[in-house]
KOLDO-250306 format. One line per field, with one value per residue (C-alpha): residue number from 1; residue in one letter; x, y, z. Coordinates in nm, 4 decimals, decimal comma. Layout:
# KOLDO-250306
pos <- (NUM_...)
code <- (A_...)
px <- (X_...)
py <- (Y_...)
pz <- (Z_...)
***
This chain:
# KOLDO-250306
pos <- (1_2_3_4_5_6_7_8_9_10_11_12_13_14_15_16_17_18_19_20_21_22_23_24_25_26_27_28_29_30_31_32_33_34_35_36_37_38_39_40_41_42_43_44_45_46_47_48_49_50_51_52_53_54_55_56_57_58_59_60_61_62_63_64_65_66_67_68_69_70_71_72_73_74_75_76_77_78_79_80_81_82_83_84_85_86_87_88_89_90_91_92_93_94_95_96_97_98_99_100_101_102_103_104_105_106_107_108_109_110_111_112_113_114_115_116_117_118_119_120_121_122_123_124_125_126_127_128_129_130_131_132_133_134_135_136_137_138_139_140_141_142_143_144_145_146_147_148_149_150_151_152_153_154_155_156_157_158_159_160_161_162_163_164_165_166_167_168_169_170_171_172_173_174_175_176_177_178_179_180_181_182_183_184_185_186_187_188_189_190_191_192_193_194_195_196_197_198_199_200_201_202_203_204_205_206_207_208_209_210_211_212_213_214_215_216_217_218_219_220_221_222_223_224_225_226_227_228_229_230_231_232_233_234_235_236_237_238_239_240_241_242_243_244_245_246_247_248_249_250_251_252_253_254_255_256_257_258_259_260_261_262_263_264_265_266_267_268_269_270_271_272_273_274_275_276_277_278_279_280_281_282_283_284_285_286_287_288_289_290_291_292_293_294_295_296_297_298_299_300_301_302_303_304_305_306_307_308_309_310_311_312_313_314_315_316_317_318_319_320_321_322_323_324_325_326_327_328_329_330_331_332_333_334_335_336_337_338_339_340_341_342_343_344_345_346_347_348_349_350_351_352_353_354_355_356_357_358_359_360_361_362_363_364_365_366_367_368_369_370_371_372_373_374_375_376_377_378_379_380_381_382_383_384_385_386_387_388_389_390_391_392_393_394_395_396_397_398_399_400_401_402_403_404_405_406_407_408_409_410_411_412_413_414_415_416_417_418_419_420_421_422_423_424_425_426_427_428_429_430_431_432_433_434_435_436_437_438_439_440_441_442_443_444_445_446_447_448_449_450_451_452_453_454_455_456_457_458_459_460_461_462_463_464_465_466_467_468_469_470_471_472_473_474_475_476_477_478_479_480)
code <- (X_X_X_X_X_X_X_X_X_X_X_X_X_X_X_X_X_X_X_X_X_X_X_X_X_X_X_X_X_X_X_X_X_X_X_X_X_X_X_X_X_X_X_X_X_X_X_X_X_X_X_X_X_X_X_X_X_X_X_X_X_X_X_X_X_X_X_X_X_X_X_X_X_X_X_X_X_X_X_X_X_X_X_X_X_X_X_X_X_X_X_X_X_X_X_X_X_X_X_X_X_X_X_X_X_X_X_X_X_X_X_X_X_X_X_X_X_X_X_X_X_X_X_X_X_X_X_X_X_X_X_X_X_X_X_X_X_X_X_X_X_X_X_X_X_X_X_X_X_X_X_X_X_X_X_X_X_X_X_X_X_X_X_X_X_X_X_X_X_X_X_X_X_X_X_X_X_X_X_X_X_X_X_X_X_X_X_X_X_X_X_X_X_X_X_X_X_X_X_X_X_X_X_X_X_X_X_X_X_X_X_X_X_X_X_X_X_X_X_X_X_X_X_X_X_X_X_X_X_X_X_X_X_X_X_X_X_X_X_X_X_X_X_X_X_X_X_X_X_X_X_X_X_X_X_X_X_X_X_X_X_X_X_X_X_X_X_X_X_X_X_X_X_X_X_X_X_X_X_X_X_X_X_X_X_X_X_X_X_X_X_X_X_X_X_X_X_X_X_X_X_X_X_X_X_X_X_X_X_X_X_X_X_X_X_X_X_X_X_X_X_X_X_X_X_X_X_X_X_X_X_X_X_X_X_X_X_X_X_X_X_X_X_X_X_X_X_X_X_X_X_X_X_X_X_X_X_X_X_X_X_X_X_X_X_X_X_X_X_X_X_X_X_X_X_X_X_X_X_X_X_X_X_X_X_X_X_X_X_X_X_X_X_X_X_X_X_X_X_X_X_X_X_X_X_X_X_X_X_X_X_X_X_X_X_X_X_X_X_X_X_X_X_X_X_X_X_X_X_X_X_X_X_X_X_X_X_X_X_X_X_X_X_X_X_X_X_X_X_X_X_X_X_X_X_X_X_X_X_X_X_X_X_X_X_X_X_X_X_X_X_X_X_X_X_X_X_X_X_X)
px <- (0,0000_0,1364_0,1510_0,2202_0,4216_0,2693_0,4027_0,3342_0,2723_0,4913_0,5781_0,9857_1,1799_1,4786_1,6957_2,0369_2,3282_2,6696_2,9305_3,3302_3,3801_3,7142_4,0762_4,1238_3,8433_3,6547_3,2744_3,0434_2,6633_2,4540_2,1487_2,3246_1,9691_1,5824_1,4012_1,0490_0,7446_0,5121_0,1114_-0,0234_-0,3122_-0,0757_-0,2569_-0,0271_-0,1366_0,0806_0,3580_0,6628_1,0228_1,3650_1,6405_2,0116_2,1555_2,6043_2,8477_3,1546_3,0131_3,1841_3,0155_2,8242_2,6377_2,5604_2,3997_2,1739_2,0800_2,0008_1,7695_1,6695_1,5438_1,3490_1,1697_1,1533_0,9696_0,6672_0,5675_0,6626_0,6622_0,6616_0,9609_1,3092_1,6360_1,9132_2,2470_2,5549_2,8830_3,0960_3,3800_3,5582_3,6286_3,4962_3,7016_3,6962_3,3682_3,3322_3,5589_3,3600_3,0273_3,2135_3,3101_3,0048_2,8170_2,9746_2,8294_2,4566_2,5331_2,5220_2,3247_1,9864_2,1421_2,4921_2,6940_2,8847_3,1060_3,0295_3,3644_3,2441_2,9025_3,0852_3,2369_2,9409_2,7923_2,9929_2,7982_2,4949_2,1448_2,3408_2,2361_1,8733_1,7551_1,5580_1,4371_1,0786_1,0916_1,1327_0,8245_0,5872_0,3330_0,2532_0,6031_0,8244_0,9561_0,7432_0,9216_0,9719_1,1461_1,3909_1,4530_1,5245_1,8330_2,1417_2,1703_2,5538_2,4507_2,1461_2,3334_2,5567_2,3226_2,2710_2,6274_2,7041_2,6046_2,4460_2,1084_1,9844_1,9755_1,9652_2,1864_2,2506_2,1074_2,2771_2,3691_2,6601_2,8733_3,2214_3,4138_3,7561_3,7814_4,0491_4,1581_4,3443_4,5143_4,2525_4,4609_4,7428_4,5473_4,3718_4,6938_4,8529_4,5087_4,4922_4,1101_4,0062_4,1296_3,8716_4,0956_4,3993_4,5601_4,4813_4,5947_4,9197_4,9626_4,9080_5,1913_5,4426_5,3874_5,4390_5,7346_5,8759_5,8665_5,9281_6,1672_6,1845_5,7702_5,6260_5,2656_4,9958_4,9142_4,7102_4,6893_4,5228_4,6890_4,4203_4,1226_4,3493_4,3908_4,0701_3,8967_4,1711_4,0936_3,7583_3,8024_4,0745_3,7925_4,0516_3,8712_3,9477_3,7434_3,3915_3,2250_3,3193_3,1100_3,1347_3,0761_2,8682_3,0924_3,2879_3,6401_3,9711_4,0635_4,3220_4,6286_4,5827_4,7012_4,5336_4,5554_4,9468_4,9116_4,7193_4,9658_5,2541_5,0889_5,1048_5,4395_5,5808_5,4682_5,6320_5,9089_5,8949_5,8424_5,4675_5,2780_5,3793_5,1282_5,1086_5,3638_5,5906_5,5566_5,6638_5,3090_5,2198_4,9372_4,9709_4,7860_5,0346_5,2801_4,9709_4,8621_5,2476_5,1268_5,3679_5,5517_5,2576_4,9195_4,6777_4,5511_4,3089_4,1604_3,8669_3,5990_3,5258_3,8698_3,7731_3,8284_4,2064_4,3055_4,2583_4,3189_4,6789_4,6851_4,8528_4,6283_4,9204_4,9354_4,5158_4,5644_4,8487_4,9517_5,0536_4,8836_4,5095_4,5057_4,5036_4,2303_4,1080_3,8669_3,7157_3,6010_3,5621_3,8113_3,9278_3,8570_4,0541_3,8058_3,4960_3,2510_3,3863_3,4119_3,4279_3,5224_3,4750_3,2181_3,3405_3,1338_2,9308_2,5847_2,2986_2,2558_2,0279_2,1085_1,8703_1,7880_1,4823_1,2682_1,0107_0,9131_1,2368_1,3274_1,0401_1,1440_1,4645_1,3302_1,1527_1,4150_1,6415_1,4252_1,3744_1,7507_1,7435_1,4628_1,5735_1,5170_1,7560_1,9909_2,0837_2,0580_2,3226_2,5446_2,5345_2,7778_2,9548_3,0541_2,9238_2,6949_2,3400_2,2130_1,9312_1,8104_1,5189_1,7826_1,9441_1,6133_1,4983_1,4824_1,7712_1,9868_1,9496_1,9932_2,3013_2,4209_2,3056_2,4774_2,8136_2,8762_3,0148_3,1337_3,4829_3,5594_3,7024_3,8458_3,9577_3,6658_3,4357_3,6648_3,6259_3,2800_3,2335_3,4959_3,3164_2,9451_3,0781_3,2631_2,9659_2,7691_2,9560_2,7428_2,4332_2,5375_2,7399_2,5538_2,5887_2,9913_2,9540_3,0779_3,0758_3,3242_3,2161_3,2216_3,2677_3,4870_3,8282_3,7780_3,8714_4,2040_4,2217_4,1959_4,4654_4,7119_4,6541_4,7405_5,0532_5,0927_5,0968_5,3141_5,5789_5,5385_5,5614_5,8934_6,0706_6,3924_6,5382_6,5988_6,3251_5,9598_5,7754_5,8959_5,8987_5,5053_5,4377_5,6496_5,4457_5,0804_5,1265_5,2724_4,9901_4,7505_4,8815_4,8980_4,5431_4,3524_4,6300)
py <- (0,0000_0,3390_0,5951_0,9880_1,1638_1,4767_1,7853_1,6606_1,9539_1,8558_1,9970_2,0218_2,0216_2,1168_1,8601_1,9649_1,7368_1,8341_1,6964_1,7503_2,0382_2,1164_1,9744_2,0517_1,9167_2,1807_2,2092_2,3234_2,2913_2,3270_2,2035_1,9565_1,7658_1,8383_1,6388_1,5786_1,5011_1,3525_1,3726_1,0087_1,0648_1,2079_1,2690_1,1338_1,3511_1,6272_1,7381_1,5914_1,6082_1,5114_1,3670_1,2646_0,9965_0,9632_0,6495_0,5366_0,2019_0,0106_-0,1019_-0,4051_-0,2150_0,1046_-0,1160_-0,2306_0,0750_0,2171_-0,0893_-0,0283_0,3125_0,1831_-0,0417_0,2323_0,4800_0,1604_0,2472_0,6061_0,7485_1,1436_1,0824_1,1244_0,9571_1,0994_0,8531_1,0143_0,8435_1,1151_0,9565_0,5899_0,5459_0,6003_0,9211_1,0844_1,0620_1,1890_1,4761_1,5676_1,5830_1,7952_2,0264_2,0434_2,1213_2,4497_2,5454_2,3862_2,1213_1,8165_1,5328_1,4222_1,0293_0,9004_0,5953_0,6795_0,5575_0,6762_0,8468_1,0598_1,1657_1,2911_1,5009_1,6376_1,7008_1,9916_2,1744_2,2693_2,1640_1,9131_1,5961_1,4354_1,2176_0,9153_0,8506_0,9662_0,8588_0,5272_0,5629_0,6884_0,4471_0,4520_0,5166_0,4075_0,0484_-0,1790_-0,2700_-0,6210_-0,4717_-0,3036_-0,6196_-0,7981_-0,6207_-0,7751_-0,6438_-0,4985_-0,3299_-0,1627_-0,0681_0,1671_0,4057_0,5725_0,5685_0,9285_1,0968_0,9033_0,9974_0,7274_0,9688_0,7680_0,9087_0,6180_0,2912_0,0214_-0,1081_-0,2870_-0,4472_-0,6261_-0,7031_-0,9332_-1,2807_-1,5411_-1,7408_-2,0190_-2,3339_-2,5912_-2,8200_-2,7771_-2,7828_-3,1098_-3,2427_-3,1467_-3,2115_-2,8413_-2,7266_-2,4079_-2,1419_-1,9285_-1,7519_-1,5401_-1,8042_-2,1306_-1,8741_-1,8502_-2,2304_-2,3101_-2,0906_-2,1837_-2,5357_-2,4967_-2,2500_-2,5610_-2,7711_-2,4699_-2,2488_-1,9964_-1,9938_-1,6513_-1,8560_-1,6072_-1,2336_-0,9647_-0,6886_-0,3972_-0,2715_-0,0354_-0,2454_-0,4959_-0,2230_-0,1047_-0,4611_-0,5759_-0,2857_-0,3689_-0,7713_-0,5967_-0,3906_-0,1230_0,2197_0,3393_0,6149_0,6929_0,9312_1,1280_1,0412_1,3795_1,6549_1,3488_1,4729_1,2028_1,1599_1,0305_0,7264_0,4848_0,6437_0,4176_0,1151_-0,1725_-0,1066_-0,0716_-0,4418_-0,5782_-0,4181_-0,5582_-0,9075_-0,8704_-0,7169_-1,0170_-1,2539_-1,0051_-1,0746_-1,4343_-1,4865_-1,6019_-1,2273_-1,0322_-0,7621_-0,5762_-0,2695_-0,5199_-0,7036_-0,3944_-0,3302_-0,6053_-0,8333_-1,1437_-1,3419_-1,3197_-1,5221_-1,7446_-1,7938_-2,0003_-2,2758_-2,1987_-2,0185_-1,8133_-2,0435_-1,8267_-1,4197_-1,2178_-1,0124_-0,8373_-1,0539_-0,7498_-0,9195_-1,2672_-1,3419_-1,2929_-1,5869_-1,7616_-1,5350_-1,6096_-1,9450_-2,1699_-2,4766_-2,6748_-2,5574_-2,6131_-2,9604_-3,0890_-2,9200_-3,2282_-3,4414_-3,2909_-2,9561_-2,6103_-2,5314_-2,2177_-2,2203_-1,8972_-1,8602_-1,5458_-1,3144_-1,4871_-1,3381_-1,2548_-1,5224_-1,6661_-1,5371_-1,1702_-1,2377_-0,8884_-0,7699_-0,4730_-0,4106_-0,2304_-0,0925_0,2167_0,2555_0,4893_0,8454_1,1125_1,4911_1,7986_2,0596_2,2242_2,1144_1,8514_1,6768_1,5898_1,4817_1,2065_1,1361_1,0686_0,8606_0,5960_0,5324_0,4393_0,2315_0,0651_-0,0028_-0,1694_-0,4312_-0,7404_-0,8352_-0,5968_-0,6409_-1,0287_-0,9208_-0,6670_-0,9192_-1,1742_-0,9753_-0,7522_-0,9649_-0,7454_-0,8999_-0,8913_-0,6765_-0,8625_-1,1943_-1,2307_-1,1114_-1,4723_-1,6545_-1,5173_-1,7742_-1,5414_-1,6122_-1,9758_-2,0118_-1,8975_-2,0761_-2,4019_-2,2914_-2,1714_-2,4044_-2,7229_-2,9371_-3,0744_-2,7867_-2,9149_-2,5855_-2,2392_-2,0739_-2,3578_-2,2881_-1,9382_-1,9109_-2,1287_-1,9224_-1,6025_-1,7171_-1,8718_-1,5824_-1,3945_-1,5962_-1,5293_-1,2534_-1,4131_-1,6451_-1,4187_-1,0640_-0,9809_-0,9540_-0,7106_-0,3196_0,0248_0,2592_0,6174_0,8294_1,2150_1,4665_1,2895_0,9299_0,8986_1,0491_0,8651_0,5218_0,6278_0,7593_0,4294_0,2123_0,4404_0,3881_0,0041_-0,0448_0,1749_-0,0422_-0,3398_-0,2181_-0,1050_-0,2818_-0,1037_-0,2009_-0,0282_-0,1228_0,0217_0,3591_0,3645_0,2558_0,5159_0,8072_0,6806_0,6599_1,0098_1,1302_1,0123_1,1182_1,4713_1,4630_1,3617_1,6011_1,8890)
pz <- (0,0000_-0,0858_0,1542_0,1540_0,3633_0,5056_0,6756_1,0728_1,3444_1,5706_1,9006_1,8791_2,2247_2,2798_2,4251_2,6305_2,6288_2,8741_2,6478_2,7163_2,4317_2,2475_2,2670_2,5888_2,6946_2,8262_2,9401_2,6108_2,7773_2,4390_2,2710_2,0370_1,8524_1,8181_1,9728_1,7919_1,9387_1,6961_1,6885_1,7364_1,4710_1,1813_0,8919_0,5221_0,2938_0,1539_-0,0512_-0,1925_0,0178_-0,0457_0,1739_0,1209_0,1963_0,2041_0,2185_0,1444_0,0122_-0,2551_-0,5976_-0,4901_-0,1468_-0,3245_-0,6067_-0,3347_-0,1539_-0,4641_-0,4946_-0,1741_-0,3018_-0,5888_-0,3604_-0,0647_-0,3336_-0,3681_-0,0345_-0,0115_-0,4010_-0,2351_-0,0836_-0,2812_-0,1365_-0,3022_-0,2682_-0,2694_-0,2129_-0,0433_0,0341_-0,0351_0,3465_0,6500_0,8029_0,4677_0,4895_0,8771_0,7377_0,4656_0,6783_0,8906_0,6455_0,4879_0,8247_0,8129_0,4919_0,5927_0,2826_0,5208_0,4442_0,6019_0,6514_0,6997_0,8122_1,1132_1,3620_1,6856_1,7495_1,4128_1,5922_1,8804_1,6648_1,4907_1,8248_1,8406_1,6045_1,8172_1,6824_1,4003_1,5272_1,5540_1,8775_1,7924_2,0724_2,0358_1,6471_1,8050_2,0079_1,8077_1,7944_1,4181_1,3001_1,5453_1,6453_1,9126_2,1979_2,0469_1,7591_1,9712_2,1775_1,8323_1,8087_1,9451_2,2935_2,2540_1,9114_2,0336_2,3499_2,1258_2,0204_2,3699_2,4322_2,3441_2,7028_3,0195_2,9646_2,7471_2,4163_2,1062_1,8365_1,6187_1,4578_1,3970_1,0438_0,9232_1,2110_1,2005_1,5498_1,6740_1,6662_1,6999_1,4185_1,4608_1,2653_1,2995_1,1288_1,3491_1,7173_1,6029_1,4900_1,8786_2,0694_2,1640_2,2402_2,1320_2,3935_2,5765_2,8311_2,7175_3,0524_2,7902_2,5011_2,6623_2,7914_2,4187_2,3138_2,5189_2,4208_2,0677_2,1127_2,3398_2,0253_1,7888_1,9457_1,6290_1,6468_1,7915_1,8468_1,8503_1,6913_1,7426_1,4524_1,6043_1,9149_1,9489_1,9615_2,2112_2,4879_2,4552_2,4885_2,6935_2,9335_2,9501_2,9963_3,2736_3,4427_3,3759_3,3670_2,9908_2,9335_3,1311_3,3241_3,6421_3,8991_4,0590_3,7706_3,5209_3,2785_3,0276_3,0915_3,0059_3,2247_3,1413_3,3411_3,5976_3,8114_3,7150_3,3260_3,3812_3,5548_3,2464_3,0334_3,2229_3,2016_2,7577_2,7735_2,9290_2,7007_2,3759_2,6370_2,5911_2,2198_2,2477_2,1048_1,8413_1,6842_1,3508_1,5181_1,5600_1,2337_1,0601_0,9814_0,8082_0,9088_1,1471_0,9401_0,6666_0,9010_0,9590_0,6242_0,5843_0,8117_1,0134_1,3051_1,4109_1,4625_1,5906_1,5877_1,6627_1,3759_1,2670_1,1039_0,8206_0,7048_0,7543_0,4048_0,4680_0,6940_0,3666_0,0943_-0,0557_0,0825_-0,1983_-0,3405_-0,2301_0,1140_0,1144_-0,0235_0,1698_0,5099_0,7560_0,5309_0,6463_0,4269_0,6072_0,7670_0,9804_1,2329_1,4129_1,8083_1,9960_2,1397_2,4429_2,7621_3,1018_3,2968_3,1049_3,3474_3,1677_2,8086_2,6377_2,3246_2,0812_1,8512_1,4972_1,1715_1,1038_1,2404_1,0752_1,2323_1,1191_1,0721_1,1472_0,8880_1,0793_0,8703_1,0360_0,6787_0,6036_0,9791_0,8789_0,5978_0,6832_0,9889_0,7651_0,5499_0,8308_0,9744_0,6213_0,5954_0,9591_0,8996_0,9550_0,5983_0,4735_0,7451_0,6356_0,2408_0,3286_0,5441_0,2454_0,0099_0,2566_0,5143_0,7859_1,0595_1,0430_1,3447_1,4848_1,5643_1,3904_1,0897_1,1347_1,1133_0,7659_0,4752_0,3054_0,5665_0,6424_0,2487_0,2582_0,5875_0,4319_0,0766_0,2077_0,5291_0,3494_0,6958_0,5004_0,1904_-0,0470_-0,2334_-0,0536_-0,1791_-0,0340_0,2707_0,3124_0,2479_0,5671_0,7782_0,6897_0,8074_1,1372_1,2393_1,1804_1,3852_1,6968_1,6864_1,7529_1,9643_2,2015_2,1767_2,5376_2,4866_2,2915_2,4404_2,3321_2,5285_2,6456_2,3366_2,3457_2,1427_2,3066_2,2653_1,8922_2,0334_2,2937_2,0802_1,8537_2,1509_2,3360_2,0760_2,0145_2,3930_2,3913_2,0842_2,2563_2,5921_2,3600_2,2116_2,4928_2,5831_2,8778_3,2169_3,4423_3,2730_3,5473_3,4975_3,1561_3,1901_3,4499_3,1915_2,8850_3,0666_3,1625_2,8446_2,6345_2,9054_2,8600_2,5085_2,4953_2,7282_2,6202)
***
């Protein structure tokens, strides 16, 4: 049934956010969104609008969004979604939203990562709330539609301040997991680690038997402090319980004691990461068969623990072929498994103009049906973002299509690896984190990385100073 969009009275109120402001990290108390309060008996008829919608999407997703479009104007023909890809990745594209606010050319619709709304939060009355879009009770999403999302993805939306203001959607999700040479455990009798403890005890069994192997990897040394911090109970970043205000927190004792911990065992041969691969990717050394049997990677790059692998090495390795297998990020203790959740959510823009606000609303919550959610997944490799996403007919099609229990070619092989470590979402959503986000913690991720890569390097004779002189550094550098 087709429907037309009318121009809605609404009531708009102004909502106030306190967010940390400027470099230094200052106090800015401004109105950063509209908040709209919709009539319950909205009447759809009236006059044609137009919205814009920008990406960074490669060939194959912006053929189906603009699909999605096509079959977005059956239901809505009055409303006009222009697609514009603004950038080809995902900080060009933050930058040139953020350029374009200043002018007032800024789109209606964007992907984001949440470090990139913080950052357009600083242009007051930018940003839209959805909180009440949500609620509506003709347009908005019934409570069991917001439980269908996975509980760590949903969670990430309201992360921006601690009032429970929802800034984002999610969309298109990647996070960590550990790879690891299923050929090689089974050949040893080594069960899948869960703890970074059987992680370890692993390692230093095969570098017993292989002294030249460095056993396990992990490529992004920001993602592992900030998930390690977390796993750590480590205060990162959060907010001050005195002024409510968010914060920089990782200067402090017990994140220098679970950096310690890692440090030791770059010490001992058993870690190395991408910094100290000369920036190339563990899996690289893993993809040999040899010397380095397990990492931790993102599953948006899934496709790589195979990728490169020779049909030799497939075939042959130990007389089994090489095969991968995928598990979650392992955790400090299992009763606290934790671990980072990556890709850009949906966030909508405000133009002070009601009609489009709408607009904009319905075709974001098009996009994050649960339909389009596993049609997306399919080709992209991200995860879909709800459970009932996972139950479509799409979806099980292609689980029963591309999980082949022995592959007998890489592509047969990937295929498989790809859909299992994208079901680790599903079947572990309540691992799944968001840290505090305001205008510092985009800094603060890149500094901390920078932080533990130095640690990591460090070959002196007095570790505990040079961790206390490097903590405070970066702190300094950050909120300076």
């Amino acid at each position: 049934m087709k429907k037309i969009l009318s121009f809605i009275s609404v009531l708009v109120l102004a909502l106030l956010l306190v967010a940390c402001g400027g470099d230094r990290g200052g106090q800015i108390d401004g109105k950063i969104v509209e908040w709209y309060e919709l009539s319950e008996d909205a009447d759809y008829n009236g006059e044609a609008v137009t919205i814009n919608f920008w990406h960074r999407m490669g060939d194959a997703n912006s053929a189906m969004i603009t699909k999605w479009v096509e079959e977005f104007n059956e239901i809505y023909p009055n409303i006009t979604v222009n697609v514009h890809k603004a950038a080809t990745d995902y900080d060009a594209l933050a930058n040139a939203i953020s350029l374009n606010i200043t002018t007032g050319n800024y789109p209606d619709i964007a992907e984001s990562y949440p470090d990139h709304i913080a950052r357009y939060a600083q242009s007051p009355d930018t940003l839209l709330a959805l909180n009440n879009f949500i609620d509506h009770p003709t347009l908005g999403l019934t409570q069991e539609q917001q439980d269908d999302f996975l509980t760590g993805l949903w969670a990430e939306g309201v992360s921006y301040d601690d009032e429970g203001t929802r800034l984002s959607l999610p969309f298109s999700k990647s996070t960590e997991a550990l790879f690891y040479n299923a050929t090689y455990f089974e050949e040893h009798g080594y069960e899948v680690p869960a703890t970074w403890d059987k992680v370890f005890e692993i390692a230093e069994d095969i570098k017993s038997r292989e002294p030249e192997a460095i056993p396990f990897g992990y490529d992004s040394s920001d993602n592992m402090f900030i998930t390690l911090s977390e796993q750590w109970q480590a205060p990162y970043t959060g907010y001050n319980a005195e002024t409510g205000l968010p914060e920089v927190q990782f200067n402090n004792d017990k994140s220098k004691e679970m950096i310690k911990f890692y440090k030791e065992k770059v010490d001992e041969g058993l870690l190395l990461t991408r910094a100290l691969n000369a920036g190339a990717f563990t899996s690289d050394i893993f993809k040999t068969g040899e010397k380095l049997y397990m990492y931790v990677g993102s599953t948006g790059g899934t496709r790589y623990a195979y990728e490169g692998v020779s049909n030799d090495l497939f075939n042959n390795y130990m007389g089994k072929g090489f095969r991968v297998g995928v598990a979650p990020v392992p955790a400090k203790d299992e009763n606290h498994r934790r671990q980072i959740q990556q890709g850009p959510n949906i966030n909508l823009f405000n133009h002070g103009d009601e009609q489009r606000a709408i607009a904009a609303w319905l075709f974001a919550k098009f996009m994050i049906q649960p339909e389009k959610s596993a049609e997306y997944a399919i080709p992209s490799g991200y995860a879909p973002t709800t459970q009932s996403a996972y139950e479509t007919d799409l979806w099980k099609e292609h689980v029963a299509n591309n999980v082949v229990e022995n592959p007998q070619n890489l592509t047969q092989a990937t295929n498989k690896l790809v859909v299992e470590a994208i079901q680790i979402f599903s079947e572990y959503e309540d691992s799944f984190f968001t840290s505090t986000v305001f205008n510092l913690s985009s800094r603060t991720r890149g500094e901390v990385g920078n932080l533990l890569n130095l640690i990591f390097e460090y070959e002196g004779n007095n570790l505990d100073a040079y961790i206390d002189e490097q903590y405070q550094s970066s702190y300094n550098y950050i909120v300076n």
